[in-house]
C-alpha positions as CSV (number, residue, x, y, z in Angstrom):
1,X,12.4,-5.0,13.1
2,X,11.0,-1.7,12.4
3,X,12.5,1.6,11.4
4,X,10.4,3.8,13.8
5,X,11.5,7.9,13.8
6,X,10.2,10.1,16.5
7,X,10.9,13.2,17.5
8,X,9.9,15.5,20.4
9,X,9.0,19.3,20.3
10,X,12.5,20.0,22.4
11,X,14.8,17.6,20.2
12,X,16.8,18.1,17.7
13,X,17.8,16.3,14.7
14,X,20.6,15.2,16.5
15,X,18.8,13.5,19.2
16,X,16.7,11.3,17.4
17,X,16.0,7.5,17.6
18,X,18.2,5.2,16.3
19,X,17.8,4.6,12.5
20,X,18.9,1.7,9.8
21,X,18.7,1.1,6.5
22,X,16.4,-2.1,5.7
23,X,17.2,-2.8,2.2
24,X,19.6,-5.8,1.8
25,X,22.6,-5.8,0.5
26,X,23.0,-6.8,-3.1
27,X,24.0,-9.8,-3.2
28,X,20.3,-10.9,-1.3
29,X,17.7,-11.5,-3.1
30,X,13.9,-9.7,-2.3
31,X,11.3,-11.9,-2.0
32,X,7.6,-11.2,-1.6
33,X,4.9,-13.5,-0.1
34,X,4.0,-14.9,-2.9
35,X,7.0,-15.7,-4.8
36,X,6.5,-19.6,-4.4
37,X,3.5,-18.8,-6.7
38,X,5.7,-17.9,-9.5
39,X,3.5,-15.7,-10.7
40,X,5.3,-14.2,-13.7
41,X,5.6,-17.6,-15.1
42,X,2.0,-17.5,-14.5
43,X,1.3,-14.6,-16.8
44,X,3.2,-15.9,-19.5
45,X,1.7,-19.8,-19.4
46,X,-1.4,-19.2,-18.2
47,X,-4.2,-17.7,-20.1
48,X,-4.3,-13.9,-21.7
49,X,-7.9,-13.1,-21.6
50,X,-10.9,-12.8,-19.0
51,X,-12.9,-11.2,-17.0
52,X,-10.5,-10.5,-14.1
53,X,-6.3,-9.4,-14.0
54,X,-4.2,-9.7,-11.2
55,X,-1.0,-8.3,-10.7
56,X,1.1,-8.3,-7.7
57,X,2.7,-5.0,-7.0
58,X,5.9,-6.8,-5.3
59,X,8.4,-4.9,-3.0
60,X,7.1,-1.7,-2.7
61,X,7.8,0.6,0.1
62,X,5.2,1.0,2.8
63,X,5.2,3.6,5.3
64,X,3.2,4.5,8.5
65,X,3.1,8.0,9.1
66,X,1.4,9.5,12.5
67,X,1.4,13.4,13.2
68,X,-0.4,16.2,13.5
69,X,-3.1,17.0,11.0
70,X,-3.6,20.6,12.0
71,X,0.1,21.1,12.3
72,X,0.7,23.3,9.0
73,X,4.2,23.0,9.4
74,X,4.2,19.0,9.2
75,X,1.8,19.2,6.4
76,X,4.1,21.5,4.4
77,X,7.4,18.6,5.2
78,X,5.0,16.0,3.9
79,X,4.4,18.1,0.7
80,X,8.3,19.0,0.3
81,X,9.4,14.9,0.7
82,X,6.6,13.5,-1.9
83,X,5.7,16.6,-4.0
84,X,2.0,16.0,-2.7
85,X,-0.2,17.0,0.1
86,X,-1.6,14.5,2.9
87,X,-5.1,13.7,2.1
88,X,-7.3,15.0,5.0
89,X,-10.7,14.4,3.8
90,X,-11.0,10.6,5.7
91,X,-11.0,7.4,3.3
92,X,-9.0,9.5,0.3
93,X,-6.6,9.1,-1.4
94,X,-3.7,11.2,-3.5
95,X,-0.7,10.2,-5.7
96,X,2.3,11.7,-6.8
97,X,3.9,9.6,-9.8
98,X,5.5,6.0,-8.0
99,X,3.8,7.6,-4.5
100,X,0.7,7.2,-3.0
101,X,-0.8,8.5,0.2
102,X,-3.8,6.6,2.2
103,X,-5.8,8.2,4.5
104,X,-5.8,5.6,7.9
105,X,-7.1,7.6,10.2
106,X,-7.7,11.6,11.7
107,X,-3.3,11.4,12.5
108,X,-2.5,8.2,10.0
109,X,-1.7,7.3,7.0
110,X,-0.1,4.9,4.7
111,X,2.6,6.2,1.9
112,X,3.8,3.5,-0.6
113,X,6.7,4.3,-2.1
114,X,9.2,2.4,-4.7
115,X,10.8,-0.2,-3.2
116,X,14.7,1.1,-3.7
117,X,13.4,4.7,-2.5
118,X,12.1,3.7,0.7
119,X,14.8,4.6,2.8
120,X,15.8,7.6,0.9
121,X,12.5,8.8,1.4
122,X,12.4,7.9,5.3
123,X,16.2,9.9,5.5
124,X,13.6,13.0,3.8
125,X,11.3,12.9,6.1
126,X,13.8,13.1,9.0
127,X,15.7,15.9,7.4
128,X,12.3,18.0,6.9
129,X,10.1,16.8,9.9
130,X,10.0,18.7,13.2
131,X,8.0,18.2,16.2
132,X,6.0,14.8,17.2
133,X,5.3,12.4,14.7
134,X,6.5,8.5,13.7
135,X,7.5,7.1,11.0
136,X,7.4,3.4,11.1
137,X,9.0,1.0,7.7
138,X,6.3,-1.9,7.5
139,X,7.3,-2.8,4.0
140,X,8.1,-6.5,4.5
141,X,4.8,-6.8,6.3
142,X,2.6,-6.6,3.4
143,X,1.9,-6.7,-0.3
144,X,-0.2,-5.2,-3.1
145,X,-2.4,-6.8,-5.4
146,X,-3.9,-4.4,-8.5
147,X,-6.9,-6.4,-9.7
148,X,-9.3,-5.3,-12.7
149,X,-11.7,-6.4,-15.3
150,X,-14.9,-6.2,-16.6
151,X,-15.8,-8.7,-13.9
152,X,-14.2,-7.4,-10.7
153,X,-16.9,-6.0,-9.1
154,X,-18.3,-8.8,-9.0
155,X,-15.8,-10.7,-8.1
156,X,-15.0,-8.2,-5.3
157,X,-18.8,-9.3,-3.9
158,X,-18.1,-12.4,-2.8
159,X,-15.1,-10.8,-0.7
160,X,-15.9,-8.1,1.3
161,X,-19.3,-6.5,2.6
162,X,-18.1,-2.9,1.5
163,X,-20.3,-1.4,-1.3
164,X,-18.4,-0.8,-4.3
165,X,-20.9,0.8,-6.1
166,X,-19.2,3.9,-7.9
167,X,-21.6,6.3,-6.7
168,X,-20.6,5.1,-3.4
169,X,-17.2,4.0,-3.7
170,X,-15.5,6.8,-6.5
171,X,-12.2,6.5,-7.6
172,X,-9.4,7.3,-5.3
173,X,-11.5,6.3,-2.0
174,X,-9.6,4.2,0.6
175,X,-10.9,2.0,3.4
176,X,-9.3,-0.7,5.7
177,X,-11.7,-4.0,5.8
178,X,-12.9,-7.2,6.4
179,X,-11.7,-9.2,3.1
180,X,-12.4,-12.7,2.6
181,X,-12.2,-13.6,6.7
182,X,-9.0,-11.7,6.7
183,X,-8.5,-7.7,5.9
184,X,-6.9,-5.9,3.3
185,X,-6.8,-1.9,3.1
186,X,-8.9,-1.2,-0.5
187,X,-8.7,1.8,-3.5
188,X,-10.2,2.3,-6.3
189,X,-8.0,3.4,-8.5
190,X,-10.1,3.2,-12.0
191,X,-13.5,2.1,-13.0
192,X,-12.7,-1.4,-13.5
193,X,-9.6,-1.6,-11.1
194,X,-8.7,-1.8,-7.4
195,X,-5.7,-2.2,-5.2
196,X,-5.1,-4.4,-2.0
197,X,-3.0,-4.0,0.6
198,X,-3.0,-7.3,2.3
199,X,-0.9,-8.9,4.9
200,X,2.3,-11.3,4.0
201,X,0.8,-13.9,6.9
202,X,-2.3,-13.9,4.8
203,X,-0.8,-13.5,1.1
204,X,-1.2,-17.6,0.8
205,X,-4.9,-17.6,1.9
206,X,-5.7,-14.8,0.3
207,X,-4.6,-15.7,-3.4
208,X,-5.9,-19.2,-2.8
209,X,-9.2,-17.7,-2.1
210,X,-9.0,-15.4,-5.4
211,X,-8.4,-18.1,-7.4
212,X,-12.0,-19.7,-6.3
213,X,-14.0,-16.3,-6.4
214,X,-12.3,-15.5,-10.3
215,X,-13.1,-19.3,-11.4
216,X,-16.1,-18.4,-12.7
217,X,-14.8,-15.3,-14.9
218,X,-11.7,-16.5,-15.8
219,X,-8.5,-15.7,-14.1
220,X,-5.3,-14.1,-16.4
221,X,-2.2,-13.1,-14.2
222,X,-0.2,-10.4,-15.0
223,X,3.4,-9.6,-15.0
């Protein structure tokens, strides 16, 4: 179920939806999609160079947020929860230390946050956050996968029919696309590196399918 936070011009704080706290207890162990992959057994068995790294960002946080763009008072709540202001400019991006902000669309965007934070951060915005806007906790939905290497653009051909080319695709950009017959949400977030947000139903497919398109570089996991 989803944590979804919305709140009317004429309600107060007290009048809000119904809220809960996601995060199991301790004694339950999080599990990502691809845990069956054992991947940090991977990393240290497998091999230690090539011409593509993958990681799997496990666990994180993810966050929809929907409001007003021109609302400078929901812009300044943003800035006082992560320390950082929304990215307006469409397909940016900004971070913030263990944050990050994608811009979705002209009233969305997508804020990753540590894992263990997520619902601190959520009990932020609600404390700060007036008028209309939703919040919605979609972090079992989906995963992150960092990949880089001297090989990844091309590697990253063979995937999706975005150009990646850095005059067209700098560092920081953001955009939500096809990705080997499914979809994953894509930044650049170096020269040689990007970062995929992909779904959990299509974690499986998807790592089975960058297993074939690295073959021919040489695949090294990493923990």
């Amino acid at each position: 179920m989803s944590d979804i936070n919305v709140m009317l011009p004429e309600q107060t704080a007290a009048t809000k939806a119904a809220i809960m706290n996601q995060l199991p207890g301790a004694e339950i162990l999080g599990k990502s999609p691809l845990h069956h992959v054992q991947l940090d057994t991977l990393a240290k068995q497998g091999p230690q160079h090539g011409g593509i790294y993958l990681r799997e960002n496990k666990l994180q946080g993810h966050l929809t947020l929907r409001c007003n763009a021109a609302n400078t008072k929901q812009l300044a709540a943003v800035e006082r929860v992560l320390g950082v202001a929304l990215p307006l400019l469409p397909l940016t991006s900004v971070e913030n230390g263990g944050y990050s902000i994608r811009w979705m669309s002209p009233d969305e965007w997508l804020i990753i946050v540590p894992g263990l934070e997520t619902f601190a951060v959520e009990t932020k915005f609600r404390d700060e956050m007036g008028g209309h806007y939703s919040l919605v906790n979609s972090s079992g939905g989906s995963t992150i996968l960092e990949v880089s290497g001297a090989n990844v653009l091309e590697m990253l051909k063979k995937c999706t029919p975005i150009d990646l080319h850095s005059s067209e695709f700098p560092i920081g950009k953001v955009v939500s696309t096809l990705f080997a017959k499914s979809s994953a949400i894509i930044r650049r977030t170096g020269e040689q590196s990007f970062e995929l947000v992909i779904r959990r139903s299509f974690a499986d497919y998807i790592w089975l399918w960058l297993q074939d398109a690295c073959s021919e570089y040489g695949l090294v996991i990493k923990a």
